[in-house]
C-alpha positions in Angstrom: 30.5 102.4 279.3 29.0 101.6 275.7 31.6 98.6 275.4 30.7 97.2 279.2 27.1 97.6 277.5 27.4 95.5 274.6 30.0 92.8 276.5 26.8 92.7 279.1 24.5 92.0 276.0 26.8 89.6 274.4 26.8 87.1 277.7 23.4 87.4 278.1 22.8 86.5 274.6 25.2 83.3 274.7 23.8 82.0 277.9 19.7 82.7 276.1 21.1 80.4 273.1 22.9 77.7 275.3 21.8 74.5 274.0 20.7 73.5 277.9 18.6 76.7 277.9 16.4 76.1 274.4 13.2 74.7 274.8 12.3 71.8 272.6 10.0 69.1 272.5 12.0 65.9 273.0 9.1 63.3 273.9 5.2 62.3 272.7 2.6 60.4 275.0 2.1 56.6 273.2 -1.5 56.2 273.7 -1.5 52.5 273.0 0.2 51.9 276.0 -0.9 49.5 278.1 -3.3 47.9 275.7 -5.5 47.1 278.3 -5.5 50.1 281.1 -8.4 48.5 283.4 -5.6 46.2 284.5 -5.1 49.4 286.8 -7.0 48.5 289.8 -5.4 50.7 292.4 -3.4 54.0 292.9 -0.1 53.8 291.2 3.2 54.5 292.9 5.7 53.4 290.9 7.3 51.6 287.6 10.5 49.8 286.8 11.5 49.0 283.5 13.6 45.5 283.0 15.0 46.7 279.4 16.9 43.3 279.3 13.6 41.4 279.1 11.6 44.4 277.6 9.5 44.5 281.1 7.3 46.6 283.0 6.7 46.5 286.6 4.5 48.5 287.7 3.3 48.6 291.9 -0.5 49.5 292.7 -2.1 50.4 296.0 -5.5 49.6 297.5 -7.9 47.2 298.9 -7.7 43.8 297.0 -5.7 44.6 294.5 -2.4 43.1 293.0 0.5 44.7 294.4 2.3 44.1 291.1 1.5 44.2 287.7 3.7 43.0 284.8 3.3 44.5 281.3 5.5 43.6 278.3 7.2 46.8 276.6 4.9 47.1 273.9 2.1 47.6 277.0 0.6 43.8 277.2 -0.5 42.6 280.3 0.9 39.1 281.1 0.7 38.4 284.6 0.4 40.0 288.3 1.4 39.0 292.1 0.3 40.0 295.8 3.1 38.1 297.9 4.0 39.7 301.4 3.7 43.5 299.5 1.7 45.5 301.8 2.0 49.2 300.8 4.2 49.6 297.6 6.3 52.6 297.3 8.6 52.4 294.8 10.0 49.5 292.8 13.0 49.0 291.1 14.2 45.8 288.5 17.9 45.4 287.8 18.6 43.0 285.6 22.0 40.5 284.2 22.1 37.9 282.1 22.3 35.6 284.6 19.6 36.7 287.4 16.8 39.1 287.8 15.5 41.1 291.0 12.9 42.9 291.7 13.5 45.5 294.7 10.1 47.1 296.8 10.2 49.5 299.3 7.5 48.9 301.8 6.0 52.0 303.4 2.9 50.2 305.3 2.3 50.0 309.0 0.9 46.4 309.4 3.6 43.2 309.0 5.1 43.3 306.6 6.3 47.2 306.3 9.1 49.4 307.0 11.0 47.6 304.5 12.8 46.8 301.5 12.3 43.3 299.8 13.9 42.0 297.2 11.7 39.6 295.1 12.1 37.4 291.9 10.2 38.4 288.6 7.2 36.3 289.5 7.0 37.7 293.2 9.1 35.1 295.1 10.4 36.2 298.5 14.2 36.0 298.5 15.0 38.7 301.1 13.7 41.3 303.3 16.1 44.7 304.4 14.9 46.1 307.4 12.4 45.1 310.7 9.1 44.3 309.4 6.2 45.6 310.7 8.5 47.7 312.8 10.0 51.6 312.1 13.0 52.5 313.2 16.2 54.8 312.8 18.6 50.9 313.6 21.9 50.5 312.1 22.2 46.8 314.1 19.8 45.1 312.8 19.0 47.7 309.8 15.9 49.7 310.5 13.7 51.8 307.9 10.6 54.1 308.4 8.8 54.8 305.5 11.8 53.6 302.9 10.7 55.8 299.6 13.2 54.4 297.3 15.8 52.3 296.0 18.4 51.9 293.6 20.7 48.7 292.2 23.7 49.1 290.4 25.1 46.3 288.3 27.1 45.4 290.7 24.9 44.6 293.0 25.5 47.9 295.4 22.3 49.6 296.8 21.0 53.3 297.6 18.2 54.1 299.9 16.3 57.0 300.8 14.5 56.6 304.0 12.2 59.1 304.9 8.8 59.5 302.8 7.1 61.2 305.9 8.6 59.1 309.0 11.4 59.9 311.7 14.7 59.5 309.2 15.8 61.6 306.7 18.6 60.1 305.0 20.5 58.6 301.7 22.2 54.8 302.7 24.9 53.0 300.4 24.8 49.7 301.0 27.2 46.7 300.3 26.0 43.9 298.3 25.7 41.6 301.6 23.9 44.2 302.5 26.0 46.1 305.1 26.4 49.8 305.1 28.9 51.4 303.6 27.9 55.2 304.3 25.0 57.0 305.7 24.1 60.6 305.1 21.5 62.9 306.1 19.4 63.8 308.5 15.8 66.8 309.0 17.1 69.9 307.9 17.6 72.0 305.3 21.5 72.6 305.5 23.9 70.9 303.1 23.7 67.0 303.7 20.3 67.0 305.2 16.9 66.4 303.5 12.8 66.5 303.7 11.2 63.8 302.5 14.0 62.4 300.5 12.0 60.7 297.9 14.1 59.0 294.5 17.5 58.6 293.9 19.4 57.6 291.0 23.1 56.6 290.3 25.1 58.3 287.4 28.0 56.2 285.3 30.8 59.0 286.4 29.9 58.4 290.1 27.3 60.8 291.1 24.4 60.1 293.5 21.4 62.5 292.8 18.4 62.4 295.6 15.3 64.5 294.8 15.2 66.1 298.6 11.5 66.8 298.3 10.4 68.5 301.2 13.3 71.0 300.6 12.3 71.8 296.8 15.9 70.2 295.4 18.1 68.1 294.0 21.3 67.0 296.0 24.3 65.2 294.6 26.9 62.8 296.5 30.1 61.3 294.9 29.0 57.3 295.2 32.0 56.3 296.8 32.5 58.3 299.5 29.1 60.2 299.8 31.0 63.2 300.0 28.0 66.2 298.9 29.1 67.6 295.7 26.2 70.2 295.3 22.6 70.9 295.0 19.8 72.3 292.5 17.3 74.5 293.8 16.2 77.1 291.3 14.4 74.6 288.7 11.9 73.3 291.6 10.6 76.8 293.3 7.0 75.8 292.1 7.4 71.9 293.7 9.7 69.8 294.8 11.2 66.8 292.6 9.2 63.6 293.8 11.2 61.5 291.1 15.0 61.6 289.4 16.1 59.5 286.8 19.1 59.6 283.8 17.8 59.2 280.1 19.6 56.7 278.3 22.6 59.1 277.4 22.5 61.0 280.6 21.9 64.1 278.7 18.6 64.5 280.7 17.4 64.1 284.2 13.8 63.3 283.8 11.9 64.8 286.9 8.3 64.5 288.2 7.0 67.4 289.9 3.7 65.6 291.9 1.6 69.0 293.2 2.0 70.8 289.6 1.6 67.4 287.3 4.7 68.1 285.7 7.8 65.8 284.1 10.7 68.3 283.6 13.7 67.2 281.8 16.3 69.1 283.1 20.2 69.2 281.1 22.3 67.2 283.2 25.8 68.3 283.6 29.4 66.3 282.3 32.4 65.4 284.3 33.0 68.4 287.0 30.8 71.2 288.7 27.5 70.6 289.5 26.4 74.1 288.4 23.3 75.8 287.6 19.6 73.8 287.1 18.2 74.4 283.6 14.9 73.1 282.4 15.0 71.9 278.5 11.5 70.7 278.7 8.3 70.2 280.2 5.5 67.5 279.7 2.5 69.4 281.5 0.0 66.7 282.5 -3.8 67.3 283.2 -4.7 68.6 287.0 -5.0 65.7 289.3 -2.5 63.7 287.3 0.3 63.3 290.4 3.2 62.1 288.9 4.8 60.3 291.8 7.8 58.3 290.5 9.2 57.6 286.7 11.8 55.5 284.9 13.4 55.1 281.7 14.1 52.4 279.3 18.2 52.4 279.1 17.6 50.4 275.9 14.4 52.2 274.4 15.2 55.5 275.8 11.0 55.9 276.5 9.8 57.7 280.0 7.5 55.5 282.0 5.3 57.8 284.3 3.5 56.2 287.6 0.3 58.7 288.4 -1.3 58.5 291.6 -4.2 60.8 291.0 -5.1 58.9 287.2 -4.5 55.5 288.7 -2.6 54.8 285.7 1.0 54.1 284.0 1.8 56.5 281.0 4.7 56.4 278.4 6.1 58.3 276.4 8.6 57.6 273.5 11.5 60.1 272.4 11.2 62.0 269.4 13.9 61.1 267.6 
């Protein structure tokens, strides 16, 4: 009984002094950034970081505002547009040395929403996913309702989650001429469906991770064939995950937790099982923060943090 005793100890003192279970401080707020913050005019949804241009996008609601503002990495503000954005959700910027594109999901009710546009960097209309002005749960033509978020490989393939509070509930791959390759999800809380599925981010060993917010988790889909590979749960029992992104390494997933103003950075797992959710670190922002959605710098490695409830962009800059 003594030896089970001291086995039981030893266990529980390897899994206390896993490196994914130690808490450190991995990331400090750079207060110079933006130089100028009353360029903030409106309630911030999102930020997408061009790292091969070393720029910010950052997508602002509210009466008479800019839609889009473009900051430079080291937080000057150069220039903003307004064209055909009508409630900005969230915003993504992928980048090649040959072209640039800047991706909004459009979550307004009025012409031009229900939709994903994809725009150049100074705000030219080059194509619009979806019925605008018009929700819908479509296949043929492609209908959105409240698209949340979207996400551009390098190749030119797309995810969307579709669902931030309207009729659908699910994760879309899509081809680069824009058909669909899979679909999945739907309202519920079983394996496969989602609540208010609300970021999603791609992996380099082909994993799809959604933050299902409504249902307090992360889920994960193999990219190809959007078979489910697992889910997270026991990080999020305070809130749900709002945002999910990879740091630079994919060590991390860096997760913003709206209703508790938190960032988490959670270990993310190698090649294989999904496993367990373990917390490495926490950035605790100030009540009435809202972190909504985040990205990071691939070539920086900094955190970019859009806050609803400060009406601002924060980032903040590894430690080492």
């Amino acid at each position: 009984m003594v030896f089970y005793f001291y086995i039981f100890k030893v266990l529980r003192a390897i899994a206390f002094y896993s490196p994914w279970r130690i808490e450190q401080q991995l990331y400090k707020l750079d207060v110079g950034w933006p130089k100028r913050p009353e360029y903030f005019t409106g309630q911030t949804f999102s930020v997408a970081v061009d790292p091969l241009h070393d720029l910010v996008y950052v997508a602002q609601r509210g009466a008479n505002v800019p839609k889009v503002l473009v900051f430079s990495d080291e937080g000057h503000f150069l220039h903003a547009w307004n064209s055909t954005v009508e409630m900005p959700h969230g915003i993504f910027a992928v980048s090649t040395p040959t072209d640039t594109s800047i991706w909004i999901t459009d979550v307004g009710s009025g012409e031009y929403g229900h939709t994903v546009k994809q725009y150049s960097p100074s705000g030219k209309l080059i194509q619009i996913l979806g019925t605008q002005g018009k929700a819908g749960s479509g296949l043929n033509p492609l209908q959105f309702d409240q698209p949340a978020e979207i996400f551009v490989e390098q190749t030119g393939e797309i995810y969307v989650v579709d669902g931030d509070g309207g009729m659908n509930n699910r994760l879309f791959k899509l081809s680069t001429d824009f058909q669909e390759i899979w679909l999945r999800g739907e309202n519920g809380t079983g394996v496969g469906q989602f609540k208010i599925p609300h970021s999603v981010t791609v992996d380099s060993v082909g994993r799809v991770w959604v933050a299902d917010r409504g249902n307090k988790r992360i889920q994960v889909f193999d990219k190809v064939t959007g078979e489910w590979l697992g889910s997270w749960s026991s990080c999020f029992v305070e809130d749900g995950p709002s945002s999910v992104r990879l740091t630079t390494n994919e060590k991390y997933l860096i997760v913003a937790q709206l209703n508790i103003n938190r960032v988490s950075v959670l270990a993310a797992p190698p090649v294989g099982s999904i496993g367990d959710c373990h917390v490495v670190n926490t950035i605790q922002l100030a009540d009435e923060v809202k972190p909504h959605l985040v990205d990071v710098n691939v070539k920086t490695a900094a955190i970019y943090v859009a806050e609803i409830g400060a009406q601002q962009v924060q980032k903040y800059v590894p430690l080492n």
